[in-house]
N, C-alpha and C positions, 0 to 999 in steps of 0.2 A: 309479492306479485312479480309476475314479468317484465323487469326493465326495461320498455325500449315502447316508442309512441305509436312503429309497425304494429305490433301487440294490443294492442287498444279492445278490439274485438274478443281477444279470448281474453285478454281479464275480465271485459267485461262480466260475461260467458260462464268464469269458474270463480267469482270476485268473492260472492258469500261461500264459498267451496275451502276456498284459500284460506279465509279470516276463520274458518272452523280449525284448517288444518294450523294455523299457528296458534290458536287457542289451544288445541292440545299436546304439541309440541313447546310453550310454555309452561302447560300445565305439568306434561309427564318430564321435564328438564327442574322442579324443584328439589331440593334436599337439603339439608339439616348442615348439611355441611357448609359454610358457609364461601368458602373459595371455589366448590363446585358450581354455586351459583353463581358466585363473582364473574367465571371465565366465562359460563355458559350463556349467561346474559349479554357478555361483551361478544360474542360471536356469533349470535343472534340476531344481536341490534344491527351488528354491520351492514343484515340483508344479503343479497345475491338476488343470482336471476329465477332462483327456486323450479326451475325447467323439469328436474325429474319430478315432483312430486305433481304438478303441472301434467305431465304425462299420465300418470297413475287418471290423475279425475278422469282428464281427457279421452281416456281408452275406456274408462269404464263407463263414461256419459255415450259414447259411441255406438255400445252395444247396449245402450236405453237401461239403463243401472240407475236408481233413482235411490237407495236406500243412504245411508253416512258410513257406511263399514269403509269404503275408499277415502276419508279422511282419515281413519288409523294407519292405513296402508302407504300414503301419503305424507304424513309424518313420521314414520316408522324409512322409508325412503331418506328422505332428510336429513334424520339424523343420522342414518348409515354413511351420507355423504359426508357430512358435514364431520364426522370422525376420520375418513378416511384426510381431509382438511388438515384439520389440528395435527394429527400425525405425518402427514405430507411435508407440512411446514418447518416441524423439530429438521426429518432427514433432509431435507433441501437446506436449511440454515436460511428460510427465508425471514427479511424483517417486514414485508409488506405484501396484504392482500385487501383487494377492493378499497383502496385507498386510505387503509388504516394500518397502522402496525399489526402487525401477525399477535395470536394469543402465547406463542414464545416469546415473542420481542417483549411482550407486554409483562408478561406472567412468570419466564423463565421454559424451559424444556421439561422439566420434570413435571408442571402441574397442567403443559398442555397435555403429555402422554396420558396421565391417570385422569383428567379430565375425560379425554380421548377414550377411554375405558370407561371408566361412567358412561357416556351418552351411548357406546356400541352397546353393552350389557343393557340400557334402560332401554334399546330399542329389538331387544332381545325379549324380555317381556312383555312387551308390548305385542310380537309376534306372536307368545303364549296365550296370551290372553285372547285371542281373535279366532284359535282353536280350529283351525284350517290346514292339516296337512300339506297339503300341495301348496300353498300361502309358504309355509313356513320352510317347504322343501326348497321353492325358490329363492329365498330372502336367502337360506342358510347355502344352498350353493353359492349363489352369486357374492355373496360376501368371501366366501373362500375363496374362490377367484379371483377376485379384488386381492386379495391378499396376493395370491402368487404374482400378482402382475405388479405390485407393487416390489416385490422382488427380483423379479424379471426385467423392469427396468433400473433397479438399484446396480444388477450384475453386470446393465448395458453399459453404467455411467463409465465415461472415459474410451470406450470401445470405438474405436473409430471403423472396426471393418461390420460391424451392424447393418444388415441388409434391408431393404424394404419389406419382407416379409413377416423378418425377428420383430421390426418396428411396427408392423401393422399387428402382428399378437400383443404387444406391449397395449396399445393402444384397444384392441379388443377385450381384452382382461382388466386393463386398471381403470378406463372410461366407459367404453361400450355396454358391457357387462351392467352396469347398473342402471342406463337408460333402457336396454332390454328388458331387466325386470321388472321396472314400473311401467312397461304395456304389458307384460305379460300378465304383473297382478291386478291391470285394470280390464284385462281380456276375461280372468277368472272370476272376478266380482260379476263381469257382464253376465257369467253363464258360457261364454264361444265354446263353441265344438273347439276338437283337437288342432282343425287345420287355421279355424282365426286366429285360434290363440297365437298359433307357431309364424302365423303372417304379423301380428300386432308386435312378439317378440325380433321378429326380424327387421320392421320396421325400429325399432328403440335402437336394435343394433348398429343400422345401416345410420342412424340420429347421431346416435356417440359417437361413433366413427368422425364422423365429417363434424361435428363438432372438435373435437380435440384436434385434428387436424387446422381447421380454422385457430385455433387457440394457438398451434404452430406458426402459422402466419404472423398472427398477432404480434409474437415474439419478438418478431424483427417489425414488422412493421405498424402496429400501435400507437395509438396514442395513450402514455400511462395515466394523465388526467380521466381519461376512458377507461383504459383497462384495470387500473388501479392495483397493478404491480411494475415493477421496474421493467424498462425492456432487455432483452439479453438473459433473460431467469436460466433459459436452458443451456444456453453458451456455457456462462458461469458457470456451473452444474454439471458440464460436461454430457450433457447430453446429445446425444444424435438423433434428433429427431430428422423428418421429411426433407425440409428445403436443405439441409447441412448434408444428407444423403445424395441427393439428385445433387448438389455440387461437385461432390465427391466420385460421381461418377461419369457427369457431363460436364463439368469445368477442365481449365487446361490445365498443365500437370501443376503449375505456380498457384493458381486457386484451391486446387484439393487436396495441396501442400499446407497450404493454412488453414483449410476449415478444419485438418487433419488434424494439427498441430493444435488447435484451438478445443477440440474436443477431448482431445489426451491432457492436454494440459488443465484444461480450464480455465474461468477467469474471464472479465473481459477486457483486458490490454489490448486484442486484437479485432474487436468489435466491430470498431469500423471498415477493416479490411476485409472482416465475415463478411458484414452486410452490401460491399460492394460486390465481391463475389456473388451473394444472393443475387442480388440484382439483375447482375450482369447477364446471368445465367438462367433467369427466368424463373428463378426455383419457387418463389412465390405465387407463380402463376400457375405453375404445374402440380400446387400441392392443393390450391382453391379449385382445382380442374377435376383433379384426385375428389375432393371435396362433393364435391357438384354429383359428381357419379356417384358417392355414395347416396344422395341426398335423390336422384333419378331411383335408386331401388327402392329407397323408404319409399317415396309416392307410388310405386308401383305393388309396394306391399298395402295402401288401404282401399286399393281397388274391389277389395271383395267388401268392406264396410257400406250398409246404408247414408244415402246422401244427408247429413244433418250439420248443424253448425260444432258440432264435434268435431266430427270428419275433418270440416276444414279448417277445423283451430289446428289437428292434427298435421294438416299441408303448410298452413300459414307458419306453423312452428317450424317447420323443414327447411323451408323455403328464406324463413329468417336468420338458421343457426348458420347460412355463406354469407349472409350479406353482412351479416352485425359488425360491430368495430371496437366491442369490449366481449 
């Protein structure tokens, strides 16, 4: 379910929706093998805020969908995510997510990759099985795209001259991308004509967006007890994301000397001197501002939806992915 007390309402709302969709996402995660299970159970148990599959019911409750086909669709989401996780984790060298050791920290690299492989292939059949073209045309773009974006920012790591735009494709392709698709498969379960669909797709967009940016913030300014990874992930990593951008462009030349130096390099030796620099400079505020605007389009994209307690699980969820604090 959706972590957080704001949320109260739409669990309510999708509660037996959800306990369907982990029932079969349990179910389609067994095998014979038995280290597959091992991993895939410990990655499971951890939880998360399960937000995209979340979207899928929501969009398809929206456009009055009453049948269970959106809990395969929902699960089948999940674990696309939840792969792109495990594999995330090997290439970053992370030892911590949601407040537990990562399944490499735990397991080694090698069995979260082929793990990582299992659940993308079982959520691949799963797609077969549902026997929906247009279902499966979307799952199978978006997941390609997921891919290049997960290359696209592997090519950015250490780049210090990475602009806001490079960064906002990074962020469209390796996040965005999959929150758009679970409105868009919860648009098609509904039935939407072409132009709700493309409005329900847009809002996931405009969702991901301003999520992952928020996730930015976080970075620096979290609490890891909350966010349940270390703070600095991107620093270390060398990444340039947002607030390390607008440093670099509005700090003075001794600031955007070291956010400089801090992203080519890597590492967080300089940490604290980033984070002053953040500060100083507002960058955080300007990225939850950045944020905000995305989050004004989404709501503007479910203005063509009938008024129901979907609808506004669907605002309630916009509205909470700026304010959260994990």
């Amino acid at each position: 379910m959706l972590h957080a007390p704001q949320l109260a309402a739409i669990n309510a709302l999708i509660e037996a929706d959800m306990r369907a969709v982990d029932t079969i996402i349990r179910t389609q995660l067994h095998s014979d093998v038995a280290l597959v299970r091992q991993v895939a159970e410990y990655i499971f148990s951890s939880g998360g805020k399960r937000v995209r599959p979340a979207l899928v019911l929501l969009a398809a409750g929206a456009l009055g969908y009453r049948g269970t086909q959106h809990h395969e669709l929902a699960a089948i989401v999940e674990l696309t995510h939840t792969t792109t996780l495990l594999h995330d984790d090997v290439v970053d060298e992370s030892t911590l997510r949601r407040g537990r050791k990562t399944a490499n920290a735990l397991f080694g690299n090698a069995a979260s990759i082929l793990v990582g492989d299992f659940v993308y292939s079982r959520a691949f059949q799963m797609m077969v099985s549902i026997n929906n073209m247009h279902v499966m045309q979307v799952l199978a773009d978006a997941t390609n795209t997921i891919a290049e974006g997960e290359v696209l920012q592997l090519m950015n790591c250490h780049n210090a001259d990475i602009g806001v735009e490079q960064y906002l494709q990074v962020i469209h392709f390796k996040t965005a991308r999959l929150f758009e698709a679970a409105t868009r498969l919860g648009a098609i379960l509904g039935g939407a004509s072409p132009d709700v669909e493309e409005r329900l797709a847009r809002y996931g967009m405009h969702l991901g967006t301003a999520f992952q940016l928020i996730d930015d913030v976080l970075d620096y300014s979290g609490d890891e007890a909350a966010t349940g990874k270390h703070l600095g992930n991107d620093l270390a990593e060398g990444k340039p994301t947002l607030p390390l951008i607008h440093v670099m462009r509005h700090g003075s030349a001794e600031q955007a000397a070291c956010v400089r130096s801090a992203i080519e390099e890597g590492g967080r030796d300089s940490f604290a001197k980033v984070l002053g620099a953040i500060h100083a400079t507002g960058a955080l505020d300007m990225t939850r501002i950045q944020a905000e605007a995305e989050i004004r389009m989404a709501s503007e994209a479910l203005n063509m939806l009938p008024d129901s307690a979907y609808r506004n699980s669907l605002q309630k969820l916009a509205e909470f992915s700026v304010a959260r604090n994990h």
